[in-house]
C-alpha positions in Angstrom: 34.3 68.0 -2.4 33.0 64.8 -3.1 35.1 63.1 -0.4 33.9 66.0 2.3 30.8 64.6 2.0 31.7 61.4 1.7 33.4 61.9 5.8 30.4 63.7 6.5 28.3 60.8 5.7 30.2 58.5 7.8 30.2 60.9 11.0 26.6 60.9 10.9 26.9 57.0 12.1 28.6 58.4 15.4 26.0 59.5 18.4 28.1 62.9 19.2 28.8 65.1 16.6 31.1 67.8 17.2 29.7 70.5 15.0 33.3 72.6 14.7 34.4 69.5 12.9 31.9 69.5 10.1 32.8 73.3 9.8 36.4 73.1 9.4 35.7 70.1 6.9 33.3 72.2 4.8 35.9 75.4 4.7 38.9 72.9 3.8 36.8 71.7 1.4 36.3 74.9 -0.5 40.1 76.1 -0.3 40.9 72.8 -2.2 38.7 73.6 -4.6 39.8 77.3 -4.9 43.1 76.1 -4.7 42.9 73.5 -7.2 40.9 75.5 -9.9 44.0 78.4 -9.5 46.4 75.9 -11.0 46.6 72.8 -9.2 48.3 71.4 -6.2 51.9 72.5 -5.5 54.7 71.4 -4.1 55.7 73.1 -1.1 59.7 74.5 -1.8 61.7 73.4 0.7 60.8 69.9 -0.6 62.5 70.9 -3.7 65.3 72.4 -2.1 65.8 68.9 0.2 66.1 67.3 -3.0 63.2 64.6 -2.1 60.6 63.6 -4.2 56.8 64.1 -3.3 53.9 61.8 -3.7 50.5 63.2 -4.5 47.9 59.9 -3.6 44.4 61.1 -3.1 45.3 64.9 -2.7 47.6 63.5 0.9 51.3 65.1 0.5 54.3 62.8 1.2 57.5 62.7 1.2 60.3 60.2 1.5 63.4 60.8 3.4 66.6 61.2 2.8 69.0 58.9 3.9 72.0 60.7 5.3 74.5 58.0 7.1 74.0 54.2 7.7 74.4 54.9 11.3 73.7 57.7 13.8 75.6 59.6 16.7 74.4 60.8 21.0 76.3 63.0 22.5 76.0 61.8 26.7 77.4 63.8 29.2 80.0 62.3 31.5 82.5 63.1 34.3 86.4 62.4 35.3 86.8 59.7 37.9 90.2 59.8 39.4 91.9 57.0 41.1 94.5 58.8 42.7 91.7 60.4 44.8 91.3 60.1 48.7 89.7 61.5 51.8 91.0 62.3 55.3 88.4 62.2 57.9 88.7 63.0 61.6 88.4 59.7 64.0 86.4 61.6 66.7 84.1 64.3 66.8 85.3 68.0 68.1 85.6 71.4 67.4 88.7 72.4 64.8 91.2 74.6 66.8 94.1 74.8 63.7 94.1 74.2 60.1 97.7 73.2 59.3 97.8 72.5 55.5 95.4 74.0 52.7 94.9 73.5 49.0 97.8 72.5 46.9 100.2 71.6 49.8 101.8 68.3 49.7 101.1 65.9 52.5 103.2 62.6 53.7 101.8 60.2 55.4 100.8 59.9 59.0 101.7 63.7 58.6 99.0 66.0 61.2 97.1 68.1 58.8 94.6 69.9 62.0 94.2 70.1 65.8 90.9 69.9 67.3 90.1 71.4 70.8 90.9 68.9 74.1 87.4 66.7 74.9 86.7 68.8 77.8 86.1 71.6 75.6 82.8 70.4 73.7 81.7 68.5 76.7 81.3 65.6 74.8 83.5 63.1 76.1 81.5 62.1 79.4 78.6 61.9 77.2 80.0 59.7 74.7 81.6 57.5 77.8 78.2 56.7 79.5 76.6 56.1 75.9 79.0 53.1 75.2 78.9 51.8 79.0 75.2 51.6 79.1 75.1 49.9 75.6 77.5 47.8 77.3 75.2 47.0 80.1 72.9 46.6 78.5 74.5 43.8 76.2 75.6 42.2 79.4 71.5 42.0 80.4 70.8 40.5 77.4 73.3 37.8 77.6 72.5 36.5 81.0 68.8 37.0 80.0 69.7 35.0 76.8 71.5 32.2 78.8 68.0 31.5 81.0 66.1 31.4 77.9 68.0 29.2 76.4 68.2 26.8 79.5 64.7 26.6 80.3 63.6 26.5 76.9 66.0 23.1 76.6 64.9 22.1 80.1 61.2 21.9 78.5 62.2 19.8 75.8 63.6 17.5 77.9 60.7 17.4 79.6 58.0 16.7 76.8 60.8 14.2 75.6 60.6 12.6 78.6 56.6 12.4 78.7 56.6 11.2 75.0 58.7 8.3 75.6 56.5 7.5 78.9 53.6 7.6 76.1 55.6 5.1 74.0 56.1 2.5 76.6 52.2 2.9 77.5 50.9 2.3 73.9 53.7 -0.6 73.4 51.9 -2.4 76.4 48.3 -1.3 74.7 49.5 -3.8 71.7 48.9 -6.7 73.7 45.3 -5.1 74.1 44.8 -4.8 71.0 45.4 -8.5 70.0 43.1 -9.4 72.3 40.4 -7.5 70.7 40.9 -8.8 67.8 40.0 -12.2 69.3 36.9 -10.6 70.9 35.3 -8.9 68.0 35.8 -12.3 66.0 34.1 -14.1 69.3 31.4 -11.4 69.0 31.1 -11.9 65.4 30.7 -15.8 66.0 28.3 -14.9 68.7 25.9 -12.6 67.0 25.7 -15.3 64.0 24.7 -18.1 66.2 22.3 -15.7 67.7 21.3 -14.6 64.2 20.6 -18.1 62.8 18.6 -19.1 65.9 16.3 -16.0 65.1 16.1 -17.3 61.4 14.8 -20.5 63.2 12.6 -18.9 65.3 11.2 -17.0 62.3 11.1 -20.2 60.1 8.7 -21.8 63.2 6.3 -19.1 63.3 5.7 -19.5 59.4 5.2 -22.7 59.9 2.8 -22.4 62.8 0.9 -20.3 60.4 0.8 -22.3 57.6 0.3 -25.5 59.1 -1.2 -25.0 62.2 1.6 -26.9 64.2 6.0 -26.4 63.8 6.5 -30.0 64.4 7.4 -31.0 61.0 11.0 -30.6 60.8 12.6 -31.1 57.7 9.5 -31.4 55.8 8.7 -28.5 52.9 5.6 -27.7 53.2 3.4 -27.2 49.8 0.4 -25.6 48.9 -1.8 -28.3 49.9 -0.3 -28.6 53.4 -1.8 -25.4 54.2 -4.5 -24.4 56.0 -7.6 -24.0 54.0 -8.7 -20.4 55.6 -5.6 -18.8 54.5 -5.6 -16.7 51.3 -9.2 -17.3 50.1 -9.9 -13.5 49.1 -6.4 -14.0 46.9 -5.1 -17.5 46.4 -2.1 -16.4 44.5 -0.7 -15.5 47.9 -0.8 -19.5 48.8 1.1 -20.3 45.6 3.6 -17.7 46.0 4.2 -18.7 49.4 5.4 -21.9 48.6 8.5 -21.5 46.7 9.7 -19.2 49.0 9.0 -21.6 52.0 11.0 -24.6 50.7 13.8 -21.9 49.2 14.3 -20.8 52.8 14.2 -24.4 54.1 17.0 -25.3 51.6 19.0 -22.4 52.8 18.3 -23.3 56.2 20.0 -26.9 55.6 22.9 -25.7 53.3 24.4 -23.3 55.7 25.1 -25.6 58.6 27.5 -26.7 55.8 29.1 -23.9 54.7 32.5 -23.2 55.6 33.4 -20.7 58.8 35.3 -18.3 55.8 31.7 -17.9 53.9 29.3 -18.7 56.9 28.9 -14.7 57.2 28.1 -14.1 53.5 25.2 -17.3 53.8 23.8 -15.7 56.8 23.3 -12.5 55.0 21.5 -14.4 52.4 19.4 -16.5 54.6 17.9 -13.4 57.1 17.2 -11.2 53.6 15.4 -14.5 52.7 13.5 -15.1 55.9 12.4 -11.4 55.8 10.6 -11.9 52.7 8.9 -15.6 53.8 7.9 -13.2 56.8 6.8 -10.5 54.6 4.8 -12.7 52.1 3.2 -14.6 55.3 1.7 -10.9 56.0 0.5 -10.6 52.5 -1.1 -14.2 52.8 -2.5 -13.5 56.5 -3.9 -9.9 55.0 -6.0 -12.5 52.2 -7.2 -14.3 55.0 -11.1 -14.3 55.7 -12.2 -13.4 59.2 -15.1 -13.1 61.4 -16.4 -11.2 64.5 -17.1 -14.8 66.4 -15.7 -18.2 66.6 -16.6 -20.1 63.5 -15.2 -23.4 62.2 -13.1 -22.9 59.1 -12.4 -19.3 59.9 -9.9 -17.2 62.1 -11.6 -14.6 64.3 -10.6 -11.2 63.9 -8.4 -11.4 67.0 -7.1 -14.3 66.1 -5.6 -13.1 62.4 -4.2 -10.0 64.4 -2.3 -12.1 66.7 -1.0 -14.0 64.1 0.1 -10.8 62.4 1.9 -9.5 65.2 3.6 -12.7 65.7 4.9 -12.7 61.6 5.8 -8.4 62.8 7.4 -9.5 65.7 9.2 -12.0 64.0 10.2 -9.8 61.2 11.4 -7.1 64.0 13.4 -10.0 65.5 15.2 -10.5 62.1 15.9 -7.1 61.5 17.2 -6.1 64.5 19.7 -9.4 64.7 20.7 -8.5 60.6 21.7 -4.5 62.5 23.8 -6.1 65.3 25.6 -8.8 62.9 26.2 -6.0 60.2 27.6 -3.5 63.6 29.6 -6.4 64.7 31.1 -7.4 61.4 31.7 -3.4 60.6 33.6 -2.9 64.3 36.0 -5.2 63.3 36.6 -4.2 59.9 37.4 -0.5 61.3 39.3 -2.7 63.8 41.4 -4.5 60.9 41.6 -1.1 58.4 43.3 0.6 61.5 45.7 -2.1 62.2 46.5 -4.2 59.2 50.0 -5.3 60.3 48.7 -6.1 63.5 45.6 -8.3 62.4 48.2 -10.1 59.6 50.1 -10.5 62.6 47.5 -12.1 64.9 46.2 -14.4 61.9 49.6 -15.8 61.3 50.5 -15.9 65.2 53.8 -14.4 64.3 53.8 -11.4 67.1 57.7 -10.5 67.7 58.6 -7.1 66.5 55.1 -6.1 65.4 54.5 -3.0 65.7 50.8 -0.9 65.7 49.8 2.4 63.9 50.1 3.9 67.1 53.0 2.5 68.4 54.9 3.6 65.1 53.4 7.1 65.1 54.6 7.9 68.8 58.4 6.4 67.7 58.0 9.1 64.5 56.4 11.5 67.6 59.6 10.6 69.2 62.4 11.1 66.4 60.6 14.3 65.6 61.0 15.9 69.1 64.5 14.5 69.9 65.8 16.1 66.1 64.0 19.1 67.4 65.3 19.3 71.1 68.9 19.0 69.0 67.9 21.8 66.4 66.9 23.8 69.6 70.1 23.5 71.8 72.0 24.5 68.4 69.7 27.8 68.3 69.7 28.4 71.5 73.8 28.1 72.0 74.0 30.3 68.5 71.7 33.5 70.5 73.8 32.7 73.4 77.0 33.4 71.4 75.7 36.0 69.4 74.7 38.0 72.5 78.1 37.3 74.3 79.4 38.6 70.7 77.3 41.7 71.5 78.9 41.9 75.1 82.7 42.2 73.5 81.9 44.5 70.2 79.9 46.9 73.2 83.2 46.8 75.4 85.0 46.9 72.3 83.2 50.2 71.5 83.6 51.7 75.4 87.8 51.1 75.3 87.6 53.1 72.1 86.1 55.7 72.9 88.0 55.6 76.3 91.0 55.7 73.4 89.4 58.4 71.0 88.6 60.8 73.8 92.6 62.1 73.8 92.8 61.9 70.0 93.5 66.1 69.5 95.4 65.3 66.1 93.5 64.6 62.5 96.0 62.6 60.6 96.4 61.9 56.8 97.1 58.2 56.4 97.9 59.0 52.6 100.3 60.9 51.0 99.5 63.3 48.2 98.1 66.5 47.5 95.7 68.7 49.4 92.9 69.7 46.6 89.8 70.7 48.6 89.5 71.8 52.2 86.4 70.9 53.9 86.9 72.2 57.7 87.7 75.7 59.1 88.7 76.5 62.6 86.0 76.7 65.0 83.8 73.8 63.0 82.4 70.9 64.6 83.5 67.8 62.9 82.2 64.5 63.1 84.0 60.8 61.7 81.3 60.9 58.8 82.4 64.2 57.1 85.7 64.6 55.1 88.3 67.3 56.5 90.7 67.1 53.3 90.6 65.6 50.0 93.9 64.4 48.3 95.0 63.6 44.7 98.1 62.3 43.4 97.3 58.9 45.9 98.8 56.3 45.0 96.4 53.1 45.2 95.9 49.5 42.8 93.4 50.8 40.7 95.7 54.0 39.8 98.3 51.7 38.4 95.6 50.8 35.7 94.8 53.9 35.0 95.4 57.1 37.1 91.8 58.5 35.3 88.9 57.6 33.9 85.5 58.9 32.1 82.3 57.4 33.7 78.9 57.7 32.2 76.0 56.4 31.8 74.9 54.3 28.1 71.4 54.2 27.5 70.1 50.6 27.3 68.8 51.0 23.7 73.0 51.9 23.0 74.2 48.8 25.1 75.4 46.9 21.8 77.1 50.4 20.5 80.2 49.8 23.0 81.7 47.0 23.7 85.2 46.5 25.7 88.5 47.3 24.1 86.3 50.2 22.2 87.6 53.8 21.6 85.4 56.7 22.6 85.0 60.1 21.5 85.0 62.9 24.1 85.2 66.9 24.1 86.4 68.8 27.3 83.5 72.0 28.1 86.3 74.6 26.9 87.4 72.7 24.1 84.2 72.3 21.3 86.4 71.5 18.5 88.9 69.4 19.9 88.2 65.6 19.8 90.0 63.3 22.6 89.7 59.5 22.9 89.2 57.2 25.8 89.4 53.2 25.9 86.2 51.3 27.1 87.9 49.0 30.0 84.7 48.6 32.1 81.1 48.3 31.4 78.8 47.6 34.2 76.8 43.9 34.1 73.5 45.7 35.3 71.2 48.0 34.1 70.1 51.0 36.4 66.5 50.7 37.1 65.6 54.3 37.6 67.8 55.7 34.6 68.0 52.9 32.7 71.5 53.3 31.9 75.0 51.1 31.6 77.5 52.6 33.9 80.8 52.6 31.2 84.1 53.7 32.4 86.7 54.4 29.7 90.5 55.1 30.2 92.2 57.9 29.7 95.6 59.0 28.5 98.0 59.6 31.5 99.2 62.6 29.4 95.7 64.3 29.8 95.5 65.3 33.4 92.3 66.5 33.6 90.8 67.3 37.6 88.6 64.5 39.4 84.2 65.7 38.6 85.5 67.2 35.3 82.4 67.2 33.2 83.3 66.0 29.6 80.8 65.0 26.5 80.9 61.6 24.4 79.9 60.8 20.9 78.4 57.2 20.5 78.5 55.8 17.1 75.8 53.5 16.5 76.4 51.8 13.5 73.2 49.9 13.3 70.9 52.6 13.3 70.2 55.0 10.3 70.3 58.6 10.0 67.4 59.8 7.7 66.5 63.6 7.5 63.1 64.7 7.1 61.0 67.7 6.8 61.1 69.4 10.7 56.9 70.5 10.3 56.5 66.6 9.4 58.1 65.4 12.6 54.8 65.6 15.5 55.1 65.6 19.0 52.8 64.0 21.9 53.7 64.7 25.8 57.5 63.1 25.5 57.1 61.4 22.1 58.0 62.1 18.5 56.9 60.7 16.0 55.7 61.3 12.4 52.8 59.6 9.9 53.4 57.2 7.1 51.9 56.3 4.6 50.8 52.2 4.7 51.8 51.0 1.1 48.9 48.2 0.9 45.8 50.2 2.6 47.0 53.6 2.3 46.1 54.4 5.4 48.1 56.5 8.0 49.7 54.9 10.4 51.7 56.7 13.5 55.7 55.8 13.6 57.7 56.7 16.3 61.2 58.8 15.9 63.8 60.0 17.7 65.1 63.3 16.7 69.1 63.4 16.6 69.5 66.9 15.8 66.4 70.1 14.1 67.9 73.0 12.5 65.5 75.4 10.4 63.5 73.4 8.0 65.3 69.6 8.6 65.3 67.4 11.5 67.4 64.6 11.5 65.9 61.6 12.8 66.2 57.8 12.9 63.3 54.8 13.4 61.5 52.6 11.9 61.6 54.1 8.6 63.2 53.8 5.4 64.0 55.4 2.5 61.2 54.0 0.6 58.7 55.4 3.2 56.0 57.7 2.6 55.9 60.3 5.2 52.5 62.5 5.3 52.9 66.2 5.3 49.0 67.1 5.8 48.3 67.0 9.2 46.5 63.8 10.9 42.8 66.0 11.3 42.2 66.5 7.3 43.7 63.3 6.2 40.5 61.4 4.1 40.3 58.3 4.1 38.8 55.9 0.7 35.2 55.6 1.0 33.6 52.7 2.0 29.4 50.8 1.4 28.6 51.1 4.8 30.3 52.9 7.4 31.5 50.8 10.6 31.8 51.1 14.1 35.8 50.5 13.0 35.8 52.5 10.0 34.1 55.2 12.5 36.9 54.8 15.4 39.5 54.5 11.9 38.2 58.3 11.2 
């Protein structure tokens, strides 16, 4: 009772309670305690009389199994394959006028075994005529139609050959351009630094116009006392920061008309970011300049400063603009040079003769690719001109058959043997497709290995229970008792995918002549899978599955095994699994199993109940 409640407590954890459980709990409850006050709990007797020994752990019944054979036995139905068996099939279609042979008759070959009705009878020979002549036609159509595809698709490709190699010859003569440009953009480049350095100049005057009143003192640096008194007198900082700057852009002025050509772009660079800020500071120094409304001695006027602001501006402009052209310049021909190494390395060296450009190489590769094509091309093209001229001859092939089949009155056997099913009567339309006669006694290859064989299929769990060479066990349908055998001698490399099977064919005796489709049953052995027997109530079943509860030896918790039952009679089932015969099989069913008692229940230990 204790451990009722104990379940109870942990359900009421869960959000839905279903109140029929708590009922059947409280009433299995009070049997147990009924039931244990009487005298106990007892064994059930057909334990005892299976000779097993129970367990009683927290009032759960189990039972171990009884081991009855190290290995266990399927019975699969099979069927006779015969390889003395053939078909005779009619080589038109018709209406049967005479059955000449019937079961059990013996046939020779090339011997007539029915007559069907002249063409003219069915109507089906005119019919049949036109059918293969307007496939032939229309085979023919397709082959001429194939033959102008295939020319004027190759007549195309000649064509854009053609144009491509035009291309080819036009962008060969382009190279010559192209060194030549690289001559002009290093002409430009020379240009627009000349240009540039003469702004710097230009710039350099201005400053010095400003600072000194006059630009007629070349080559002299020019120092704080040198300039004019007006200028900077609300901040005279400006005038000593002026000064360094001056004579550093003098300096520069002097050292790059010595610089080497290979470095005289780099020094420009450095001398127009230098003459922007002399221009820049001469702002600064012009904006702490003193001014006044009218002429005064000493003092700019107010229009006076402005002009000489607009000159440094204009100045400034000047040098900005040249530094965006130089860098454009210098940029052009680096694009120019990154798109045409081989060709610049060329023009640098002078060495010209077999140099060849981006372009150039990618309209050869253009080229190659449309010539290997054109060649890939004319091979497809003369393969669909075959195949349809192919199509033509099977087609007329076809049309002089029929021509040949429509006075074929006589069905032939083109085997010997004898008759053991008749499929046609007189008066039945036959077609090529359906067997007239079936023959045994045949002789073929296959029957000189063996005239018959079982065929079935081996479950894929059984496929290391046979093996070639094996002997099989197999009963006939009106012989339970008596046990034949058969020798594996094939067993198929694939599994079926809807059955999941091993096709296995096994030979038979040629003593046991036994009709083709005879359905026969065979006993696998497998030796690798024991046979326990178990208590049949213990053995639980879910949609296709059976399978039975154990008994975990370290938790003692239940745990579901799966089983397959070999054979149930009355009490005992005989199963096999993932058991042994130290298992502990529960006999109480799953719903009133308890389980030990836990501190605080758990959304685990809930989902566990």
């Amino acid at each position: 009772m204790k451990k009722v409640f104990i379940i109870i407590g942990r359900l009421s954890h869960r959000t839905k309670v279903i109140g029929g459980v708590l009922a059947v709990l409280a009433v299995s409850g009070s049997g147990y305690l009924a039931f244990a006050s009487s005298g106990g709990l007892e064994t059930p007797p057909m334990l005892v009389e299976a000779g097993a020994d129970t367990l009683e752990v927290s009032a759960i019944h189990t039972v171990q199994p009884v081991l009855l054979s190290n290995s266990s036995s399927t019975i699969l139905i099979g069927t006779v394959l015969s390889h003395e068996t053939a078909n005779i099939y009619s080589r038109r279609d018709g209406i049967v006028e005479d059955v000449l042979v019937d079961i059990g008759d013996k046939v020779r070959k090339d011997q007539v075994v029915a007559l069907l009705l002249p063409q003219g009878v069915e109507g089906q020979s005119a019919a049949m005529i036109g059918e293969k002549n307007a496939m032939k036609s229309q085979a023919e159509a397709e082959f001429r139609k194939s033959q102008v595809v295939a020319d004027e698709t190759l007549i195309s490709a000649r064509q854009e050959i053609q144009e491509m190699e035009t291309e080819l010859l036009v962008t060969q003569r382009e190279q010559q351009a192209l060194l030549n440009e690289f001559a002009d953009k290093e002409a430009d480049i020379r240009q627009m630094t000349e240009q540039a350095f003469t702004t710097v100049r230009m710039a350099k005057q201005v400053t010095e116009q400003i600072l000194t009143g006059t630009n007629s003192r070349p080559g002299v640096d020019i120092q704080e006392r040198h300039m004019m008194d007006q200028l900077g007198l609300l901040n005279r900082q400006e005038r000593y920061d002026m000064e360094p700057l001056f004579i550093q852009l003098s300096r520069a002025e002097k050292e790059f008309l010595s610089v080497k050509d290979t470095k005289k772009r780099e020094a420009l660079e450095e001398l127009l970011l230098l003459t922007d800020r002399v221009l820049s500071r001469a702002v600064s120094l012009l904006s702490a300049t003193p001014s006044v409304p009218t002429e005064q001695t000493g003092f700019y006027t107010q229009e006076e400063l402005a002009d000489l602001i607009t000159m440094v501006l204009s100045a400034q402009e000047d040098i900005l603009e040249m530094k965006e052209k130089l860098q454009d310049a210098v940029i052009a021909f680096d694009m120019l040079i990154a798109s045409e190494p081989d060709v610049y390395r060329a023009y640098r060296t002078g060495k010209t003769d077999g140099i060849k450009s981006n372009e150039v190489r990618m309209k050869e590769s253009e080229l190659l690719t449309m010539r290997n094509k054109y060649f890939v091309e004319e091979a497809d093209q003369s393969m669909t001109v075959e195949q349809y001229k192919q199509m033509v001859g099977v087609a007329d092939a076809q049309l002089r058959l029929q021509y040949a089949e429509s006075g074929h009155r006589q069905i032939r056997s083109p085997f010997s043997g004898t008759v053991s099913k008749r499929f046609v009567t007189v008066g039945q339309i036959v077609m090529p497709s359906m067997p007239a006669f079936e023959l045994t006694d045949v002789p073929t290859t296959l029957a000189k290995k063996a005239k018959r064989e079982i065929q079935f299929g081996l479950p894929e769990i059984l496929r290391s229970a046979v093996s070639l060479g094996d002997m099989v066990v197999f009963f006939l349908p009106e012989e339970e008792e008596e046990a034949y055998q058969a020798e594996v001698t094939r067993i198929s490399p694939q599994v079926d995918t809807e059955t999941h099977t091993v096709t296995v064919q096994a030979k038979l005796d040629d003593s046991l002549k036994l009709p083709h489709n005879t359905s026969v049953r065979i006993r696998i052995v497998d030796r690798s899978t024991p046979l326990f027997r178990v208590p049949s109530y213990a053995v639980k079943r879910e949609g296709d599955m059976n399978f039975v509860w154990l008994m975990h030896p370290e938790t003692l918790l239940p745990e579901k095994v799966r089983v397959t039952v070999r054979s149930e009679e009355g009490e005992f089932a005989e199963v096999t699994g993932n058991i042994s015969e130290e298992s502990k099989i529960i006999l109480d069913p799953p719903d009133f199993l308890a389980l030990p008692p836990v501190a605080e229940p758990t959304d685990d230990s809930q989902q566990e109940l």
